[in-house]
N, C-alpha and C positions, 0 to 999 in steps of 0.2 A: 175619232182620233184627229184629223182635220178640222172637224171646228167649222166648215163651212156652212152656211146658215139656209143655201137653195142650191137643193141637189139640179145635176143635169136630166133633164126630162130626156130616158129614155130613147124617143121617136128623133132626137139629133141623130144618134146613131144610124139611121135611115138617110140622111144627108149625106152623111160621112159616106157611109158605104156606095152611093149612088156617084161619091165623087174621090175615087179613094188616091185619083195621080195629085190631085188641089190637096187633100187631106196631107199627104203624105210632103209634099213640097212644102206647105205651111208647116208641117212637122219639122222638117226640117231646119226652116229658118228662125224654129224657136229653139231649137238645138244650139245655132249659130249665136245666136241673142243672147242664152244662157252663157254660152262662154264667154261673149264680150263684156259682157257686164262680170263676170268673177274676174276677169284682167282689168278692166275698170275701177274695180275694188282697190285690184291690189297698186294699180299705180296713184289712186287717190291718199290711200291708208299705208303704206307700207312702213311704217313703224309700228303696224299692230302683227305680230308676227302668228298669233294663232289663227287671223283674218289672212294671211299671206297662205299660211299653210293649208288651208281649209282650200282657198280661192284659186291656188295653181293647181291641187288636184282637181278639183270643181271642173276647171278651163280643159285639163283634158280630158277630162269625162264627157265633158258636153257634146266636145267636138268628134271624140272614140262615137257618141250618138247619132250626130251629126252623118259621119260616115254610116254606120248602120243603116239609117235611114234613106240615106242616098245611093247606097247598095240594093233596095227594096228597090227606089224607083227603076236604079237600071235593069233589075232582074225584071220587072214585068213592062221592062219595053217604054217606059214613061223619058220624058223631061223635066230635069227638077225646072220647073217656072219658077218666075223671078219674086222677089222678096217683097212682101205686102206690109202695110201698115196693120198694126195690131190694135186697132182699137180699144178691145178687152185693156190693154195693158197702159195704152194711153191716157186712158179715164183713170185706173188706179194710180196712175201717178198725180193727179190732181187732188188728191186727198189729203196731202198732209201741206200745210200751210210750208212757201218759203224763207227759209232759215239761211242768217249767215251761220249759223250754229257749226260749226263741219260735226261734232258727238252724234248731236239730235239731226243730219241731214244722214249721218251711218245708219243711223237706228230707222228711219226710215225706209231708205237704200233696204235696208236686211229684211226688216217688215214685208216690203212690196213679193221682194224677191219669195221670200215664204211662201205669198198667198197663189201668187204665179206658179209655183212649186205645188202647192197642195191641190190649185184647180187644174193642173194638168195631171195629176196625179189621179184624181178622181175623173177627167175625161177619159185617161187612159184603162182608167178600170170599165165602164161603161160601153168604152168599144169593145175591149178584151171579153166582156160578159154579152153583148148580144150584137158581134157584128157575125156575119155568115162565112167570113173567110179562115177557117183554121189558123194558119201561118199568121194572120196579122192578131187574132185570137190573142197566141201565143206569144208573138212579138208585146205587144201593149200589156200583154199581165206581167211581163219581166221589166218593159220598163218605168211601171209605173210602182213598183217594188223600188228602182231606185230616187224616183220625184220624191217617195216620201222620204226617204233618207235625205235628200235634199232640203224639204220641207223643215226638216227634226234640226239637221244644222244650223237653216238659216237663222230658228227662232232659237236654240242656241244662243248661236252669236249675239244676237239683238239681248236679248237678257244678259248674257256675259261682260255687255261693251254699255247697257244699259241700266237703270234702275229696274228693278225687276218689276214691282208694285205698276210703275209708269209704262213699261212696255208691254206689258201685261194690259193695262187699257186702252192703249192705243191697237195693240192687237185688235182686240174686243171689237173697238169702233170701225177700224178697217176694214173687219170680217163684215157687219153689218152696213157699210157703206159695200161693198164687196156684194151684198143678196141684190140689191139697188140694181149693182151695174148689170150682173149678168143675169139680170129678169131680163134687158135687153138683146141677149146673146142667143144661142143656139138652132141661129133659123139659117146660119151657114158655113161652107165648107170649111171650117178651120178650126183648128184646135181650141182655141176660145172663142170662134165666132160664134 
């Protein structure tokens, strides 16, 4: 369903687990991240009004997460630490050439957000299926139920706001620049690291 081209090798989950207060903090500020970028959307775009409606539930969804997540850190005693550079995310956004285009700079925007959406979707299935801790088990199989909803919207939109045919291959290409980057990934504590 996803579409992603290399799955997460299992044994990150061993990472994750060994470090579950980093885990959980970098969780968090991809929570935060998600919401700024759907408020981003909507002060870039706001005469697209199904982009508007989509991206201010989006924004309090993320942050409804956000909380959740930082309720986890405080119930087991943790610090949310401070907000890291996402690497994962900054590579993907080197993919699509720059555009004065603002159509083709949305379509991208939505693209990215997608695959960001699908690969935490698929991380959170991974810890949900073989971390040791029940509670976060449970936690990550629910919210990786909502990534992909996420996922399903943003490409969505990108088709709705796009040529279907053209987004449809840039898709494609993305996903497969997308195996590239996160061959690099999963030797550290973070949701896409």
């Amino acid at each position: 369903m996803l579409g992603l081209k290399l799955p997460t090798d299992p044994r990150w989950v061993d990472i994750a687990e060994k470090n579950i207060e980093e885990i959980l903090t970098d969780h968090a500020f991809c929570e935060q991240k998600a919401a700024s970028t759907a408020i981003s959307l909507i002060v870039t775009y706001p005469e697209k009004h199904d982009l508007v409606r989509e991206m201010s539930a989006l924004a309090r969804e993320e942050m409804s997460h956000f909380e959740m997540v930082f309720k986890k850190i405080e119930a087991r005693g943790y610090t949310l630490g401070r907000e890291r550079k996402d690497e994962y995310v900054n590579r993907l956004q080197t993919f699509f050439p720059k555009t004065k285009d603002r159509e083709a700079r949305l379509i991208h925007r939505l693209l990215i957000a997608a695959l960001i959406e699908a690969r935490s979707c698929e991380r959170f299935k991974v810890i949900s299926e073989h971390i040791n801790d029940e509670d976060l088990a449970g936690f990550y199989r629910k919210l990786m139920i909502s990534e992909a909803n996420h996922y399903t919207m943003f490409i969505k939109l990108a088709r709705q706001y796009g040529n279907r045919e053209e987004v449809d291959n840039k898709w494609q290409a993305l996903l497969n620049f997308e195996a590239e980057v996160i061959s690099d990934f999963g030797k550290k504590e973070h949701i896409h690291g």
